[in-house]
N, CA, C and O atoms as a GROMACS GRO file, in nm:
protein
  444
    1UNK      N    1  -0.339  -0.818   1.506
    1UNK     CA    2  -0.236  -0.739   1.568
    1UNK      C    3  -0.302  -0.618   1.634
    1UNK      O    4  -0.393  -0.560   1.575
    2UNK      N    5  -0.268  -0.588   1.728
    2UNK     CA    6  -0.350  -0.477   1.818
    2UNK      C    7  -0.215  -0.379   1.831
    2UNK      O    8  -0.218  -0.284   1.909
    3UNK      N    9  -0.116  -0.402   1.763
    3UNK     CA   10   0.000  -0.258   1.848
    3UNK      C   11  -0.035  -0.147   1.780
    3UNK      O   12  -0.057  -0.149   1.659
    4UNK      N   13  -0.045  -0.014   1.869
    4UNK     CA   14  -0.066   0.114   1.832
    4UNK      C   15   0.009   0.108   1.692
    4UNK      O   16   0.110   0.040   1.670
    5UNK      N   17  -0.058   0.191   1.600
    5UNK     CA   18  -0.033   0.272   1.474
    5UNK      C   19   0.082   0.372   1.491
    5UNK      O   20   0.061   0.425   1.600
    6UNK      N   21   0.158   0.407   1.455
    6UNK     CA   22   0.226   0.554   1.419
    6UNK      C   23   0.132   0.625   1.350
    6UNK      O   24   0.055   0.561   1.279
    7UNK      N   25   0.121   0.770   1.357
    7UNK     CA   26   0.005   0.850   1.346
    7UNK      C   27   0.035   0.847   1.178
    7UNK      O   28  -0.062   0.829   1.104
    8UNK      N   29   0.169   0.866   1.119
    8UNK     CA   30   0.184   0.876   1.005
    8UNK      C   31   0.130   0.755   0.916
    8UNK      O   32   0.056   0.780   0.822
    9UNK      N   33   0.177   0.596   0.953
    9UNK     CA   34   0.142   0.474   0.919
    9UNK      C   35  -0.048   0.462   0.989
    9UNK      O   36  -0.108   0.358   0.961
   10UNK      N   37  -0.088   0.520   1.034
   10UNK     CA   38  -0.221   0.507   1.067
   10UNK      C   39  -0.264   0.610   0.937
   10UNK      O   40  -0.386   0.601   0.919
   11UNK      N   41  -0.204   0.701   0.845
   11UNK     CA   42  -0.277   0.786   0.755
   11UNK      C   43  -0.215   0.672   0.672
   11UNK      O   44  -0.314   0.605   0.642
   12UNK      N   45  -0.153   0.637   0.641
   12UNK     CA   46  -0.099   0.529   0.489
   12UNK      C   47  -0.256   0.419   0.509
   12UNK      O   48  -0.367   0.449   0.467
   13UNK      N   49  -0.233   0.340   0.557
   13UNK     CA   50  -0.384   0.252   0.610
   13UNK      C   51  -0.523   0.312   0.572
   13UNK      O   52  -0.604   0.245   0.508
   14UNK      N   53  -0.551   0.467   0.622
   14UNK     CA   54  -0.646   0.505   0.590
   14UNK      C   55  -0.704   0.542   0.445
   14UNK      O   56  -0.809   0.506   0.392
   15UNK      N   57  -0.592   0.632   0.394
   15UNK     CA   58  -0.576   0.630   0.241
   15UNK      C   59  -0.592   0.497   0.169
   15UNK      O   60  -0.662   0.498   0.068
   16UNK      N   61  -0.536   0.381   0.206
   16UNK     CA   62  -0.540   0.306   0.129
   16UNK      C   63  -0.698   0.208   0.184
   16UNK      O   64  -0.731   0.105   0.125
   17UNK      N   65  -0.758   0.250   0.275
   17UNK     CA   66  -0.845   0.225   0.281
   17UNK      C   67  -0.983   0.256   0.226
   17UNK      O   68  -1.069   0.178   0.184
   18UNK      N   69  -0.981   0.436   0.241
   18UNK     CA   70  -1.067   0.518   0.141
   18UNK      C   71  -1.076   0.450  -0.003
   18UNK      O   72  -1.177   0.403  -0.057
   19UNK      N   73  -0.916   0.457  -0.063
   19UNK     CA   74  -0.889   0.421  -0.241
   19UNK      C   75  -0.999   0.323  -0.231
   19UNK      O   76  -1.115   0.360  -0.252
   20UNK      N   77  -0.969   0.196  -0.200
   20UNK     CA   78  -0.999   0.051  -0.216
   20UNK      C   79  -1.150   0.085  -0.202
   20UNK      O   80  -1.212  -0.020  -0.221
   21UNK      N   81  -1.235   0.188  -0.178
   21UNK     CA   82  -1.384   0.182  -0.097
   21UNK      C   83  -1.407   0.270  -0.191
   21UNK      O   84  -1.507   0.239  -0.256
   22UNK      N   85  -1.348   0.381  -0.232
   22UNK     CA   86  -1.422   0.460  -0.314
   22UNK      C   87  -1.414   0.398  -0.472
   22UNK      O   88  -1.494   0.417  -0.564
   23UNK      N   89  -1.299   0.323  -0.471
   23UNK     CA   90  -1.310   0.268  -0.619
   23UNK      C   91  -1.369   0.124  -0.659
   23UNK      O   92  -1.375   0.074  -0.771
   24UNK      N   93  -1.418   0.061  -0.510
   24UNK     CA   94  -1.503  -0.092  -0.533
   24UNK      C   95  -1.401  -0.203  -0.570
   24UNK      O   96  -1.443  -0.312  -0.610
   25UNK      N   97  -1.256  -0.176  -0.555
   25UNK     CA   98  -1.154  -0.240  -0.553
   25UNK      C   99  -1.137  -0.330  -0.474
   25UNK      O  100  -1.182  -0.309  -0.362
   26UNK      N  101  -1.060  -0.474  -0.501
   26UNK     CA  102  -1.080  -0.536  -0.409
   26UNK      C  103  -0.965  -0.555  -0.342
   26UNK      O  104  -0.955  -0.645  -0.258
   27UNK      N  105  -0.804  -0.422  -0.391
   27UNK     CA  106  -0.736  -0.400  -0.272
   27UNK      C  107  -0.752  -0.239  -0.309
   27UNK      O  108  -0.819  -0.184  -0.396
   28UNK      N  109  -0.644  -0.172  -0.185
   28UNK     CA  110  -0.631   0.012  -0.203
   28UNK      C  111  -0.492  -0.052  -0.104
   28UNK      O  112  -0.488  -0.147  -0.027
   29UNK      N  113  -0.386   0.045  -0.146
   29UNK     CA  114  -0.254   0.031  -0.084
   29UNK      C  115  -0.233   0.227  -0.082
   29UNK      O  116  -0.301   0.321  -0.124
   30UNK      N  117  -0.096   0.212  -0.008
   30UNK     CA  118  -0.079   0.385   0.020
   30UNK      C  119   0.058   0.336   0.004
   30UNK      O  120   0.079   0.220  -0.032
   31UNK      N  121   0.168   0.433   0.033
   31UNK     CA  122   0.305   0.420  -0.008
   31UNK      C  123   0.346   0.576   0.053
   31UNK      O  124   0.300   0.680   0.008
   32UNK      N  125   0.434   0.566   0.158
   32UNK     CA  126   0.467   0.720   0.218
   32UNK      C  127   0.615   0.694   0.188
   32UNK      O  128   0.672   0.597   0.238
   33UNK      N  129   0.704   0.819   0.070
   33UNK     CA  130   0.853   0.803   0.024
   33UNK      C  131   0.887   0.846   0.153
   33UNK      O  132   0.829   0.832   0.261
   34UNK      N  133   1.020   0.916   0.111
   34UNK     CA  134   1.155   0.934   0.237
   34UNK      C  135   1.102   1.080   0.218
   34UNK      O  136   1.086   1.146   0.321
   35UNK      N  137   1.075   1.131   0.112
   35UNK     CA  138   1.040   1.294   0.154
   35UNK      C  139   0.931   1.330   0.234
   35UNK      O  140   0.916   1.446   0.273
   36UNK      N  141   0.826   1.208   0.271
   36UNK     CA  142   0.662   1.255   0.324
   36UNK      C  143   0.605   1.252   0.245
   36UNK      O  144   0.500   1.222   0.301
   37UNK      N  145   0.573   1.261   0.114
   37UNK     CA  146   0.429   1.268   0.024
   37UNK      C  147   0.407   1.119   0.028
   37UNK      O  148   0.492   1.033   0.049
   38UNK      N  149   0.282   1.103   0.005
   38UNK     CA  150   0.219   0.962   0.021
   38UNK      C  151   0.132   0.943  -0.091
   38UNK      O  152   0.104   1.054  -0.137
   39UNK      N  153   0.073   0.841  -0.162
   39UNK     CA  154   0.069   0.791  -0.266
   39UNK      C  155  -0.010   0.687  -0.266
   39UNK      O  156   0.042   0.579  -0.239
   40UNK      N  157  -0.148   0.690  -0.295
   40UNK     CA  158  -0.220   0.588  -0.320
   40UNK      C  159  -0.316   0.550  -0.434
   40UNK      O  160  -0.372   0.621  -0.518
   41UNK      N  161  -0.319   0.403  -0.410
   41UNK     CA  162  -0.399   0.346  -0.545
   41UNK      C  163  -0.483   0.186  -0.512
   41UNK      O  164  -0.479   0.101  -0.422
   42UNK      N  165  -0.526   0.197  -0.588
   42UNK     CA  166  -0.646   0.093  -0.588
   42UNK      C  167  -0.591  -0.034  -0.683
   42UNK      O  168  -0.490  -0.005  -0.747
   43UNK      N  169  -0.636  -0.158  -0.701
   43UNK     CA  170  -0.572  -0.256  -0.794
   43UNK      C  171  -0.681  -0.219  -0.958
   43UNK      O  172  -0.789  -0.162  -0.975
   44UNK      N  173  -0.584  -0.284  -1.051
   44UNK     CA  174  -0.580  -0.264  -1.173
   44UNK      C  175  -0.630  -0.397  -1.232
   44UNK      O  176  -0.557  -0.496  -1.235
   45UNK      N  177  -0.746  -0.397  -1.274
   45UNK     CA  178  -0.810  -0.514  -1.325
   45UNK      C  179  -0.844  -0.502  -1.426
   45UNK      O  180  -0.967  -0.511  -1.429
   46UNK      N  181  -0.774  -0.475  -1.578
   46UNK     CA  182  -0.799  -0.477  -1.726
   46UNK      C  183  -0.780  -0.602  -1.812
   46UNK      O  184  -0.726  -0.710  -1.788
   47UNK      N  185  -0.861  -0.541  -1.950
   47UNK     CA  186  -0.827  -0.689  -1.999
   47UNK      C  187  -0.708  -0.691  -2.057
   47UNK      O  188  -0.692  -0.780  -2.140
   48UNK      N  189  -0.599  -0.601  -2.032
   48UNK     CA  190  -0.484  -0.597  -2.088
   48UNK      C  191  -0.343  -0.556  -2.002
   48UNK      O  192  -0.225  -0.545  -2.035
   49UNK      N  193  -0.425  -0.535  -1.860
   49UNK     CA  194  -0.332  -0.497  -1.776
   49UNK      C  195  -0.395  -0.513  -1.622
   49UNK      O  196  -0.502  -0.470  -1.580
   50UNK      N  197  -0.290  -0.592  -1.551
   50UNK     CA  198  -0.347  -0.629  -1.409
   50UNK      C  199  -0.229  -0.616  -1.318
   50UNK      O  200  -0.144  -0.704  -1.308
   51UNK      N  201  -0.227  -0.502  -1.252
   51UNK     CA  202  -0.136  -0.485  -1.149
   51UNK      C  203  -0.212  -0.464  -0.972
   51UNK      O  204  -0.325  -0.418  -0.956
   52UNK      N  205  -0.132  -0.503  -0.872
   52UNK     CA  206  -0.189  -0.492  -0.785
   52UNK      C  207  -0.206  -0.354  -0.753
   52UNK      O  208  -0.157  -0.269  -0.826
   53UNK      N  209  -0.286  -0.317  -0.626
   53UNK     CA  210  -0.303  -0.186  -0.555
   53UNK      C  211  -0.148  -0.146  -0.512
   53UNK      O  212  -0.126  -0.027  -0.530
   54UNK      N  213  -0.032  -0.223  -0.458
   54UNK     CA  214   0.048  -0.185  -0.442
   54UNK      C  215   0.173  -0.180  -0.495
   54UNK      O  216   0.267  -0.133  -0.431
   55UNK      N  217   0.184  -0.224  -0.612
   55UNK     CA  218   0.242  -0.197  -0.775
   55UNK      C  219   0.196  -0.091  -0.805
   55UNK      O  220   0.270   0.004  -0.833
   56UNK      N  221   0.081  -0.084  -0.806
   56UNK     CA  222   0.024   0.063  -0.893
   56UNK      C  223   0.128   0.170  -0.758
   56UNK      O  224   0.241   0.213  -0.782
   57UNK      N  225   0.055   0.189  -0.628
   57UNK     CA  226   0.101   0.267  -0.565
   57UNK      C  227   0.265   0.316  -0.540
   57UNK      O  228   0.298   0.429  -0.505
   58UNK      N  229   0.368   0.187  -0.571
   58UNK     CA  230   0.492   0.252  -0.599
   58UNK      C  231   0.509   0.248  -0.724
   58UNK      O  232   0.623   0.202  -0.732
   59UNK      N  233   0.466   0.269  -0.847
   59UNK     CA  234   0.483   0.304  -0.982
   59UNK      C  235   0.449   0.446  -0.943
   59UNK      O  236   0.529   0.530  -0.985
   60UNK      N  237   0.333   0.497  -0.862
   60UNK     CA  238   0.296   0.640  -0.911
   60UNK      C  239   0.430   0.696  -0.842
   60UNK      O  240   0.495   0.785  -0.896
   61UNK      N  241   0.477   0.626  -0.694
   61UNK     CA  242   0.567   0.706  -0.633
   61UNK      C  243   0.735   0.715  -0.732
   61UNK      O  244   0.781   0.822  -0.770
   62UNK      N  245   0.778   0.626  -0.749
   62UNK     CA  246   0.846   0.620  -0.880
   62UNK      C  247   0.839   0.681  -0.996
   62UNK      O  248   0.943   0.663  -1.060
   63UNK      N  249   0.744   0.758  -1.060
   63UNK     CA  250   0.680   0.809  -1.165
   63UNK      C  251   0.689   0.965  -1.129
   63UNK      O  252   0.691   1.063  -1.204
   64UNK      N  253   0.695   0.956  -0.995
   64UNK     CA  254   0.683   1.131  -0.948
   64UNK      C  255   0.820   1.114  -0.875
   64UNK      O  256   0.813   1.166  -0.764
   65UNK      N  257   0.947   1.056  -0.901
   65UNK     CA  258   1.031   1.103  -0.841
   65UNK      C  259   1.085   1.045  -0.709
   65UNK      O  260   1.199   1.071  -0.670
   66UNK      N  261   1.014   0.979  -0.651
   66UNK     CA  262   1.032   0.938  -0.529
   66UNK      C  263   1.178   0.856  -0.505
   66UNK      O  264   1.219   0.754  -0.562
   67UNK      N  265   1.263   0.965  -0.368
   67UNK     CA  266   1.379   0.888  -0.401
   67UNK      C  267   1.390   0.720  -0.311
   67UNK      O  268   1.453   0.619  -0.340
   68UNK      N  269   1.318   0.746  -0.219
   68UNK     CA  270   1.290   0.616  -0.122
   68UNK      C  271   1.140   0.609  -0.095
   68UNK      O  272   1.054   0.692  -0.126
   69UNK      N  273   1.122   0.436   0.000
   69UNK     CA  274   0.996   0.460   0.057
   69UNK      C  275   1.051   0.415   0.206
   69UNK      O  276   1.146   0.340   0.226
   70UNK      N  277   0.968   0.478   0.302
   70UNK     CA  278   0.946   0.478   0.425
   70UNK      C  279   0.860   0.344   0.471
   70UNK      O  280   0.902   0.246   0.532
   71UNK      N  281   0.720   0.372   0.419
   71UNK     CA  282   0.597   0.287   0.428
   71UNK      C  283   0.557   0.252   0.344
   71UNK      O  284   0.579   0.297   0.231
   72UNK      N  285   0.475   0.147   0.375
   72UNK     CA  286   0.357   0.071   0.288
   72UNK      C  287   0.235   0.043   0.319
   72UNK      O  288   0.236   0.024   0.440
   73UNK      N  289   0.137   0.030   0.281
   73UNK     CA  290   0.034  -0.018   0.367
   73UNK      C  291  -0.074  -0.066   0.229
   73UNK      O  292  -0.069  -0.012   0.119
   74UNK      N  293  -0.182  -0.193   0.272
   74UNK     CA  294  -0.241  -0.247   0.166
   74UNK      C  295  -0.332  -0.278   0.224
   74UNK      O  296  -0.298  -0.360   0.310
   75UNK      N  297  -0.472  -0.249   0.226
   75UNK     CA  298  -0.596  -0.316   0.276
   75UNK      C  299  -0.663  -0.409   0.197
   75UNK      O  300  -0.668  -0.371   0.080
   76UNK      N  301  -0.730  -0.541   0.221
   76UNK     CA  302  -0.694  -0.646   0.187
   76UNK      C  303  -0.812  -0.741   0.233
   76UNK      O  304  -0.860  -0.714   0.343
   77UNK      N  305  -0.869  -0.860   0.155
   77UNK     CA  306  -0.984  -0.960   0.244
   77UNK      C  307  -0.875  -1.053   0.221
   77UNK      O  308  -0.923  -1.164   0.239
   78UNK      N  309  -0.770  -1.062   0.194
   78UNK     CA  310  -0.655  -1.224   0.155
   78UNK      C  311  -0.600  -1.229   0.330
   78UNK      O  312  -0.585  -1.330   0.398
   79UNK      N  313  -0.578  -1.089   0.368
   79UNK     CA  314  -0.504  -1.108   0.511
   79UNK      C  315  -0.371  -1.120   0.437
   79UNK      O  316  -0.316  -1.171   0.535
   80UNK      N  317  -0.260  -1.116   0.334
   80UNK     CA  318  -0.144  -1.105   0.341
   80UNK      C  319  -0.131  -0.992   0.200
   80UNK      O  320  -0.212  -0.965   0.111
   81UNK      N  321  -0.040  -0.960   0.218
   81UNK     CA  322   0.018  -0.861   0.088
   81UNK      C  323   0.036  -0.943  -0.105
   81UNK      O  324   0.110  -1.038  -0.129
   82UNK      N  325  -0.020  -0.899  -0.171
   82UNK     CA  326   0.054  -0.934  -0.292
   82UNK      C  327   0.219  -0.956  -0.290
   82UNK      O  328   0.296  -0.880  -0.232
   83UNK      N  329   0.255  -1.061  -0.356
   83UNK     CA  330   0.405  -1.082  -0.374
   83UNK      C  331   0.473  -1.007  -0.449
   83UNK      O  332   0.585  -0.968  -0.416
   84UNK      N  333   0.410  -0.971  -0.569
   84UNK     CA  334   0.445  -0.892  -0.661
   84UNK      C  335   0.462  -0.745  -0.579
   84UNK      O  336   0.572  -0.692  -0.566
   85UNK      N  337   0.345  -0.692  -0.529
   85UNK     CA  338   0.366  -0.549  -0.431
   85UNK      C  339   0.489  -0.538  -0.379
   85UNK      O  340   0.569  -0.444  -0.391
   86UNK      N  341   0.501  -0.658  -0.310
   86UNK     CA  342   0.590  -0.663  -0.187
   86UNK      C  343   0.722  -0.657  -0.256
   86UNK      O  344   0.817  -0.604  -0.199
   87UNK      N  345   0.737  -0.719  -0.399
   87UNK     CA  346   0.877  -0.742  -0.439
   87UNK      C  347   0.926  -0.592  -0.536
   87UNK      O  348   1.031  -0.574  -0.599
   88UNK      N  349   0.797  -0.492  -0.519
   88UNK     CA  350   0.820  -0.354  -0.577
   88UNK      C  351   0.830  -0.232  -0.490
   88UNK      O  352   0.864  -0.121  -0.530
   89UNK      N  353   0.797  -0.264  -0.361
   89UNK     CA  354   0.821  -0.211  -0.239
   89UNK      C  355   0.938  -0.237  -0.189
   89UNK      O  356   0.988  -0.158  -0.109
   90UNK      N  357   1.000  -0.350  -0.227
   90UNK     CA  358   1.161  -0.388  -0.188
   90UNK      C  359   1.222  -0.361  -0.274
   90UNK      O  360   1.338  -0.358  -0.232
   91UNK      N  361   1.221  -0.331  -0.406
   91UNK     CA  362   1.294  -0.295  -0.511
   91UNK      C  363   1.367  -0.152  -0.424
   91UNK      O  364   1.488  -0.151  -0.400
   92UNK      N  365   1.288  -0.051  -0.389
   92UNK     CA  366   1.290   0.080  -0.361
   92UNK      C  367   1.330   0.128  -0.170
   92UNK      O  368   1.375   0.234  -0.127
   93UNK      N  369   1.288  -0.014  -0.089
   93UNK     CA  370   1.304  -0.035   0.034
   93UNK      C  371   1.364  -0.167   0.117
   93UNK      O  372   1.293  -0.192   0.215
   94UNK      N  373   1.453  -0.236   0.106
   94UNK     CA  374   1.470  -0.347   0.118
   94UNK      C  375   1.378  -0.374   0.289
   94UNK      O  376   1.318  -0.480   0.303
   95UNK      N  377   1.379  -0.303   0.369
   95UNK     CA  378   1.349  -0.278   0.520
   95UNK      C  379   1.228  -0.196   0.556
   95UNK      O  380   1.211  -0.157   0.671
   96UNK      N  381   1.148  -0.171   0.463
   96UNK     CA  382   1.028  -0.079   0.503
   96UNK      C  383   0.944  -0.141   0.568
   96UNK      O  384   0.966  -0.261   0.585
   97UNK      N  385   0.878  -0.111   0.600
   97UNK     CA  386   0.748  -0.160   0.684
   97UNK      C  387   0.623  -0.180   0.591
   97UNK      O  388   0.587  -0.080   0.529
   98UNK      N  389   0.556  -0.290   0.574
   98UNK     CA  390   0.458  -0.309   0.449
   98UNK      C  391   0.357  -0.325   0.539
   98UNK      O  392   0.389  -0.425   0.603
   99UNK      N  393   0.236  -0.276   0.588
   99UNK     CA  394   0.141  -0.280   0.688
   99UNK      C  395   0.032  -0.359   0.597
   99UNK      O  396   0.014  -0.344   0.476
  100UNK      N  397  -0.035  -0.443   0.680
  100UNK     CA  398  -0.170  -0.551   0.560
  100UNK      C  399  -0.279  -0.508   0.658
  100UNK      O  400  -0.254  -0.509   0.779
  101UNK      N  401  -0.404  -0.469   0.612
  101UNK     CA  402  -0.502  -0.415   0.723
  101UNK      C  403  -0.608  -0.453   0.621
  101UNK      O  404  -0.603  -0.431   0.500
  102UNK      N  405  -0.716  -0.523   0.699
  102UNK     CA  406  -0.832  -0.548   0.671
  102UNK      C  407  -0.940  -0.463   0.602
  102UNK      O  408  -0.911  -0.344   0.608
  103UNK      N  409  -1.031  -0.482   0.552
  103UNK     CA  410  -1.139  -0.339   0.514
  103UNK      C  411  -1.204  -0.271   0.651
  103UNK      O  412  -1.294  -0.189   0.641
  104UNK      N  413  -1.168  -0.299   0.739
  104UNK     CA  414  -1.222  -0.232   0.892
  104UNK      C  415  -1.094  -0.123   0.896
  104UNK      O  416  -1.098  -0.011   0.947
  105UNK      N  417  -1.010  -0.172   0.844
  105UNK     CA  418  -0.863  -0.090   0.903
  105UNK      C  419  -0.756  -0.151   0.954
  105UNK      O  420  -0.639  -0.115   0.948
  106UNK      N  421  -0.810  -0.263   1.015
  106UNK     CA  422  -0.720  -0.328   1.118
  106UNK      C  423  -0.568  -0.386   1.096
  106UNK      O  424  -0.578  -0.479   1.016
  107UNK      N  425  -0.491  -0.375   1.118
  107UNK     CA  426  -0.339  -0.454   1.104
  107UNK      C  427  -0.369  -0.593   1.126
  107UNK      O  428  -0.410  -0.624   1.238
  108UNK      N  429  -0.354  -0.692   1.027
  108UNK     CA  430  -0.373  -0.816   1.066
  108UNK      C  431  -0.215  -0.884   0.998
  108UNK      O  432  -0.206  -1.000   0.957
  109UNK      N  433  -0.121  -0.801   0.999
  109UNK     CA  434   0.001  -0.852   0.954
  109UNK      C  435   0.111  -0.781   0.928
  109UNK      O  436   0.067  -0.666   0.937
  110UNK      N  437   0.204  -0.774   0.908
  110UNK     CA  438   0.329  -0.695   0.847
  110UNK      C  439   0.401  -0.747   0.786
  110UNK      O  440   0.454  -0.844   0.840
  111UNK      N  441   0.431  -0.721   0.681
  111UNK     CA  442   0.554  -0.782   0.561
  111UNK      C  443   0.694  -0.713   0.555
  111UNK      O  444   0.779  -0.752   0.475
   0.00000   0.00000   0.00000
């Protein structure tokens, strides 16, 4: 997908790009609520607990209050979003925009 970014959804992407790189993760998701604060996390790979990057990322937004989400965004080598993410991002957004971007950055999808 080549369509311009929104400057705001181009920082969700980036964040969740940084997470995923600084933590050796093999996703990083971001999550921007209805107020503007944005929210990111890396996936959860324990031996007792395994949630994706974008589970984790609307638990924290949920956890701090968040009354909606706006965005989503999940960087990714699968090329599509976790199901599970996607079905915790709709819990809170039925219509948001879930952005899937490569480890380059790139939009290679929308959910």
């Amino acid at each position: 997908m080549s369509d311009a970014l929104d400057p705001e959804d181009a920082k969700i992407v980036t964040l969740a790009r940084s997470t995923r790189a600084r933590n050796g993760a093999s996703e990083g998701a971001a999550v921007r609520d209805t107020d503007g604060r944005t929210y990111a996390a890396s996936t959860v790979a324990l031996p007792s607990l395994g949630l994706s990057a974008l589970q984790v990322a609307v638990a924290m937004a949920v956890s701090s209050g968040a009354p909606g989400l706006e965005a989503a965004a999940v960087v990714t080598t699968t090329g599509e979003a976790d199901a599970n993410g996607v079905a915790a991002v709709r819990d809170l957004a039925p219509t948001a925009p879930i952005l899937v971007a490569d480890p380059t950055g790139a939009v290679v999808a929308r959910a």
